[in-house]
C-alpha positions in Angstrom: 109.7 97.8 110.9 108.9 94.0 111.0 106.1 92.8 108.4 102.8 91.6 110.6 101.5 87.8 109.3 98.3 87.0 107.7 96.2 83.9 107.9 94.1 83.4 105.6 90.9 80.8 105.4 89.4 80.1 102.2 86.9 77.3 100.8 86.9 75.5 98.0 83.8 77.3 96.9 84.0 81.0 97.6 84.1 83.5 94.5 86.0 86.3 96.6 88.7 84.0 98.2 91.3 84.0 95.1 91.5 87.6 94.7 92.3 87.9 98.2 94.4 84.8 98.5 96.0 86.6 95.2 96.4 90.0 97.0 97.9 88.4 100.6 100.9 86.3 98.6 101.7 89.7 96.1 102.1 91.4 99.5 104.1 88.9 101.4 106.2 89.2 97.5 106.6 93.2 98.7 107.6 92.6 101.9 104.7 93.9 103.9 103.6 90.7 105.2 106.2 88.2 106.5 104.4 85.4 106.3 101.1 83.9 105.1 99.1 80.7 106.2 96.4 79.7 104.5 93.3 77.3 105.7 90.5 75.8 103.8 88.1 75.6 106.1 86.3 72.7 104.3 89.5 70.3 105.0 89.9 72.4 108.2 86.8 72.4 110.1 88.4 72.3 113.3 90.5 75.4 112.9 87.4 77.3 111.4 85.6 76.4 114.8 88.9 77.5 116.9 89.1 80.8 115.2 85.4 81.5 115.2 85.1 81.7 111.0 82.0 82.0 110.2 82.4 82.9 106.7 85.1 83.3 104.0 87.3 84.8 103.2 88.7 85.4 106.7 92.1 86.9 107.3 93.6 87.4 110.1 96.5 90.3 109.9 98.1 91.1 112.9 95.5 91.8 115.6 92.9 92.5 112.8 90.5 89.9 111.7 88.8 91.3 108.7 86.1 89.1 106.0 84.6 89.6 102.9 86.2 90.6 99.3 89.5 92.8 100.4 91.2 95.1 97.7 95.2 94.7 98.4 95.2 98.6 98.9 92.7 97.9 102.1 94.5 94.8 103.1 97.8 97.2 102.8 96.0 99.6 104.5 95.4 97.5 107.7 98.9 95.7 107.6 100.2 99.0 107.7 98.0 99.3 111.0 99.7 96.8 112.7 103.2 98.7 113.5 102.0 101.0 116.2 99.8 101.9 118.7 98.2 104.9 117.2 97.4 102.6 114.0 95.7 99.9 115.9 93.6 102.7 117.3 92.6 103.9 114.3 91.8 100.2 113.4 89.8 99.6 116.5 88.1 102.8 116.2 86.8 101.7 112.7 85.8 98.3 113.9 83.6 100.1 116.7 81.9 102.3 114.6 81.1 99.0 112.3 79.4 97.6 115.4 82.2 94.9 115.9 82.8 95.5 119.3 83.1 91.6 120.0 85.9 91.4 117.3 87.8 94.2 119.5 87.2 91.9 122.6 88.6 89.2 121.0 91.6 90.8 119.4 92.4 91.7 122.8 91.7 88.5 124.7 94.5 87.3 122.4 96.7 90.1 122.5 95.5 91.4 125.6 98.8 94.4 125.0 96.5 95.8 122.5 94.1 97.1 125.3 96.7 99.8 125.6 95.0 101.4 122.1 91.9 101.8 123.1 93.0 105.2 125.1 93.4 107.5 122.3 89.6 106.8 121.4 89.1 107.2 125.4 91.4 110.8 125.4 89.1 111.6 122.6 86.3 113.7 123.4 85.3 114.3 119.8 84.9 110.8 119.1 81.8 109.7 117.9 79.4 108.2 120.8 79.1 104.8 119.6 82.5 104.8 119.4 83.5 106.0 122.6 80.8 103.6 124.4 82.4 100.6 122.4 85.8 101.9 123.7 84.1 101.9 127.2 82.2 98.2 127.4 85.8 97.0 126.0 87.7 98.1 128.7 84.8 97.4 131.2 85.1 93.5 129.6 88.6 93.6 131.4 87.8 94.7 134.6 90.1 93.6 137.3 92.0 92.1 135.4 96.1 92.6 134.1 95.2 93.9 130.7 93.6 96.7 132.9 95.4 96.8 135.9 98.6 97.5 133.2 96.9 100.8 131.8 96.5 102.9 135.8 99.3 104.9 135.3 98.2 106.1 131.7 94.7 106.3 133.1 96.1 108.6 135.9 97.5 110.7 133.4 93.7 110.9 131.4 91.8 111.9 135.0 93.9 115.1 134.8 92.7 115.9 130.9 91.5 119.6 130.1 87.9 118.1 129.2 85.7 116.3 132.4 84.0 113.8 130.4 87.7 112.2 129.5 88.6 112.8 133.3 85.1 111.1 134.3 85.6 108.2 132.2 89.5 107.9 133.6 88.0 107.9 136.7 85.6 104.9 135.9 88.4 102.8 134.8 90.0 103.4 137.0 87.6 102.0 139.6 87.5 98.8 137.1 91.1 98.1 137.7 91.1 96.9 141.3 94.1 98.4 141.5 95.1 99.9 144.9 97.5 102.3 143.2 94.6 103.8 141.1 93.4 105.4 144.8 96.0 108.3 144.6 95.5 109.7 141.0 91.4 109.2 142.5 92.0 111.1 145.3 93.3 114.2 143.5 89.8 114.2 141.6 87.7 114.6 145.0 88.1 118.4 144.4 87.5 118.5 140.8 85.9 121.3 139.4 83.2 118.9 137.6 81.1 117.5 139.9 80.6 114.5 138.0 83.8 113.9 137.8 83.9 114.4 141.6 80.9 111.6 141.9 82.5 109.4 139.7 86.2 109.5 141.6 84.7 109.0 144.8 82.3 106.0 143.5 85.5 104.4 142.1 87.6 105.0 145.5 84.9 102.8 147.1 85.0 100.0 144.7 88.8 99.7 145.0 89.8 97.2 147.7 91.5 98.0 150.8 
């Protein structure tokens, strides 16, 4: 497994950034970072803007933007994240259900692969509802476009799930992708057995071109 990278900004006056500046070079030491860059933000005001810091410490680990005081066994905790889809799930889920649904829309402007693990949460009928609605208005963000368009074949495979309100909500996305190949796995709704899903199917089937 290859070690995600960290950066790191810091100012010259923050109590909390040597203890995680301390914590990110002890794991790059270990091996589970590769590689750690570090910006003061007071020298670096520029940068700051670019990556939207708005206060330090900020670290950036993999698709994960985290800030505040980090213990190394949470910043380990979300490196470890980083090496598959089921882990950036579970860090996306916790980022929704903190309310930092524009973080998630920016992780995945930048990675926009990473759009991919929202559909556990989405499969997930269990989830919480905040959660699920985050899931929902991130995917919606990407309507139409090929971070979207990318997931209609897993979506196809979620509009045939045992529980209708997963199958509705494939349905809606769906509708979002634009994608003419979305009509087919639409189609085969028309007769569900839910008739939301049935609404919701042929709603989407009219939004998709052609």
């Amino acid at each position: 497994m290859t070690a995600p990278d960290a950066l790191l900004c810091i100012s010259g006056h923050c109590p909390h950034c040597p203890a995680v500046l301390a914590a990110l070079a002890d794991m790059v030491k270990a091996g589970s970072l590769g590689e750690l860059k570090v910006v003061n933000v007071e020298q670096r005001p520029q940068t700051a803007r670019e990556l939207g810091v708005r206060s330090v410490p900020w670290v950036r680990i993999g698709p994960f933007e985290l800030t505040g005081l980090r213990s190394r066994a949470e910043l380990e905790t979300w490196a470890s994240r980083v090496a598959s889809e089921t882990g950036v799930a579970d860090g996306f889920h916790i980022m929704l259900k903190e309310g930092a649904l524009d973080q998630v829309v920016a992780t995945v402007r930048r990675q926009p692969e990473a759009l991919a693990a929202l559909l556990p949460i989405v499969a997930n009928p269990e989830a919480s509802l905040n959660v699920r609605l985050g899931a929902g208005a991130v995917l919606e963000a990407f309507a139409g476009q090929p971070a979207l368009r990318a997931l209609v074949s897993r979506l196809a495979e979620l509009s045939t799930h045992t529980d209708a309100r997963v199958r509705a909500d494939a349905c809606h996305y769906l509708g979002l992708t634009g994608d003419p190949s979305a009509r087919p796995p639409l189609q085969a709704r028309l007769d569900d057995a839910d008739a939301e899903v049935r609404e919701i199917a042929a709603e989407s089937l009219a939004a998709l071109p052609g």
